[in-house]
N, C-alpha and C positions, 0 to 999 in steps of 0.2 A: 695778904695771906688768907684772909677770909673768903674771900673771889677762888681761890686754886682749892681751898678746901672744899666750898660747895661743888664747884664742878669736879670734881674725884668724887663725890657723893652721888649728883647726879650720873658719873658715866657707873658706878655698884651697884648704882639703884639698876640703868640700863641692864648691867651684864648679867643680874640676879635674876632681872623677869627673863629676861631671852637663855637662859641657863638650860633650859628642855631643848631650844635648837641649838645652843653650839655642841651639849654632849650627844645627839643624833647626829650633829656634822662628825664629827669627831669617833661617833662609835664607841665614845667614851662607856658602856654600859652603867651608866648612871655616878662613876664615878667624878666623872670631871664635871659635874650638875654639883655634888658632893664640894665640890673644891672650889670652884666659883663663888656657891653662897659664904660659906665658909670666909672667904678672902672678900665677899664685899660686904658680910658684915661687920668686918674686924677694921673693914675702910671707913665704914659709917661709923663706927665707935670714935676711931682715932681723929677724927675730922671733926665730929661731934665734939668732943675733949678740948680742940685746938679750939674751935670757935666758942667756946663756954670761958675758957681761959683767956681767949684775947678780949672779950668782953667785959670779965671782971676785972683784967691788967690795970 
């Protein structure tokens, strides 16, 4: 479980920095920049939480 949480961490870390070219692919006017950070850092938290708790289990 530990293994699938870091990697869903690293691909939020990925989509966060590249968040300026998917809302330019997209046309997103900044909004979908907006929505990407937003949802990867709510991945980092939740993943973060899972691997803090399977550590102290």
């Amino acid at each position: 479980m530990e293994k699938f949480s870091v990697l869903l961490m690293i691909a939020a870390i990925v989509c966060a920095l590249f968040s300026d070219k998917i809302d330019s692919a997209v046309k997103g006017d900044k909004k979908v920049k907006k929505v990407i950070v937003i949802f990867s850092a709510g991945v980092i938290s939740v993943c973060t939480i899972a691997i803090i708790a399977g550590i102290l289990s």
